[in-house]
N, C-alpha and C positions, 0 to 999 in steps of 0.2 A: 504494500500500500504506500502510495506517496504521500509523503510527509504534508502536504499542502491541498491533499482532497478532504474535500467535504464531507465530512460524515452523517450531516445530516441526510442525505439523499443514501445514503447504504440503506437498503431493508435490513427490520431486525428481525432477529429467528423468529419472534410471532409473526411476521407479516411474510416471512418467508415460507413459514409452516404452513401456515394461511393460503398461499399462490400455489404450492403442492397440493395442497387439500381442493383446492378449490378446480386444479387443472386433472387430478386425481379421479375426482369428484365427477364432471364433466365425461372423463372417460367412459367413465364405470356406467352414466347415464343413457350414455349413446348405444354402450352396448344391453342397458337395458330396455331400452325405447325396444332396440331389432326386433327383442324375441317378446316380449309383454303384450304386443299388438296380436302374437297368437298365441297368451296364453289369458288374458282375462279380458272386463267387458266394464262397460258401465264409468269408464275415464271421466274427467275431471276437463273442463275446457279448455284451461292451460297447459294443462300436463303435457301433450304433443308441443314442444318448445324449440330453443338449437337443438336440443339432442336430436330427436326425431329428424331435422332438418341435416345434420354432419350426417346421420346413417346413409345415406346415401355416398356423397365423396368417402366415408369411411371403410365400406365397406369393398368398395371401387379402388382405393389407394391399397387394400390389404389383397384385392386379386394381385398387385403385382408382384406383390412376391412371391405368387406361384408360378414363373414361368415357366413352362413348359409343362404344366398342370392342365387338365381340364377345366377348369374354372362355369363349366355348366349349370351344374350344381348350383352354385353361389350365385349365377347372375338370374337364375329362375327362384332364389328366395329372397335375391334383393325387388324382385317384378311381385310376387307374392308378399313381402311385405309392403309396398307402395297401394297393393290395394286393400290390404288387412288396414294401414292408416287411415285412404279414405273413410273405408266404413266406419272405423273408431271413431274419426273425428267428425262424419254425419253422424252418429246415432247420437256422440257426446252433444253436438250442436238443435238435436229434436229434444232430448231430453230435459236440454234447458230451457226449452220454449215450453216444455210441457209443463214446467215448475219442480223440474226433481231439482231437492235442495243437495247439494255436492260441492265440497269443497272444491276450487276451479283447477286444484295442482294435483287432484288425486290419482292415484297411481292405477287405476280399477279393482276391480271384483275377482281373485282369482276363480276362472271356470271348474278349479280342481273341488272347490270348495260346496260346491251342486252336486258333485258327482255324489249318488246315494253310497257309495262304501266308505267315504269322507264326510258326509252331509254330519254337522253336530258334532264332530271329532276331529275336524283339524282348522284351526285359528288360522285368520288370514295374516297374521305374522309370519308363522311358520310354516305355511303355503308360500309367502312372499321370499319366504330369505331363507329356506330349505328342500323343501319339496321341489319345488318349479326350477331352479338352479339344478337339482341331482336329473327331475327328468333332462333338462335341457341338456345335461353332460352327458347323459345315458344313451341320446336320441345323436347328439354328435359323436360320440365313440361308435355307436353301430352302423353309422353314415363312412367314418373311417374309410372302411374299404369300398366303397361303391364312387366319393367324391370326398378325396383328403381335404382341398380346401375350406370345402363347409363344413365337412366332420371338426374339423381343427377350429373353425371360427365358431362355431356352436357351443364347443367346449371353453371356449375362450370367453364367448359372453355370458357363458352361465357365473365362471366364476364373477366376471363385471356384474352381473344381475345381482348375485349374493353379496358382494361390496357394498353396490349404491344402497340396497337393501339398510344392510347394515350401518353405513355412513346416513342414511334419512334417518335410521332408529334411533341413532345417536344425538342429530341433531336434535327430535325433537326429545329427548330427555333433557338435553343444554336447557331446552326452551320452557320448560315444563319446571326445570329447576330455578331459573331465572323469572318466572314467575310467583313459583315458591316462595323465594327471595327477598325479591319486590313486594310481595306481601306480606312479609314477618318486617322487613322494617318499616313498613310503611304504618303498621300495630304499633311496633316500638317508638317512631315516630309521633303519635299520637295521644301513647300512654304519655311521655317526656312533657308533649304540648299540654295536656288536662294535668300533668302533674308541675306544671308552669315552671320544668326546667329547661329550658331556651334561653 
């Protein structure tokens, strides 16, 4: 470091952990946009955002490292996800006309979670950020041998899906605890005021 730079323009490790986290983050989303448009239902009207939007150059920049691959495979479930979007983002968009209340960033309704051998027995948690991730690794390994490159990206975004997964559950406990927070002092705050020590 030169003696005569600025330090205040350095990022500090929070804001650096921050730009990881947040390009991390990103990643992990795109790769769960791919596969979430065929695996639940009932989205949120923002939730189709950039990520949804990068799946596409994404998954187009990662054919190239198959060359000399078939790449078949891949560009018929990148054309199969372009219309699994559509529909998502119509049905999201009649929904809302109809008055279903949803939060706009929601992530959908895992399909797994209808299914009657699951119906009552498995929480959309653990649908969300264990089950749907193992099938999607399961359905990409046995792809493997028929079209490496989608077997390998399949796999690839399950474990992205189980990430973002995890990275949103996290967030919101942050948010959930920061509101905790802000409510115990905001008590504390008040007892201090009625006990006229300010």
């Amino acid at each position: 470091m030169n003696p005569g730079q600025d330090m205040s323009r350095m990022p500090t490790m929070r804001e650096q952990h921050a730009m990881m986290t947040n390009w991390l983050g990103f990643a992990c989303q795109v790769l769960e946009v791919s596969v979430a448009v065929f695996l639940r239902r009932g989205f949120g009207a923002r939730y189709f955002g950039g990520a949804a939007a990068a799946v596409i150059p994404a998954v187009l920049l990662y054919s190239l490292a198959w060359e000399g691959h078939d790449i078949t495979g891949l560009l018929v479930f990148l054309a199969l996800f372009i219309m699994a979007l559509l529909k998502a983002r119509i049905g999201s968009a009649f929904a809302e006309r109809r008055g279903r209340v949803c939060h706009s960033y929601y992530s959908g309704t895992p399909t797994l979670c209808s299914w009657p051998v699951f119906r009552g027995r498995l929480g959309e948690g653990t649908a969300k950020g264990l089950v749907e991730p193992l099938c999607v690794a399961l359905i990409g390994a046995a792809l493997m041998s028929t079209s490496e490159p989608l077997g390998f990206y399949l796999v690839i975004a399950a474990v992205g899906l189980m990430c973002s997964v995890s990275l949103a559950a996290a967030y919101e406990r942050r948010r959930l605890m920061d509101m905790k927070d802000a409510y115990i002092a905001q008590r504390y705050d008040a007892e201090r005021f009625r006990a006229g020590k300010w």
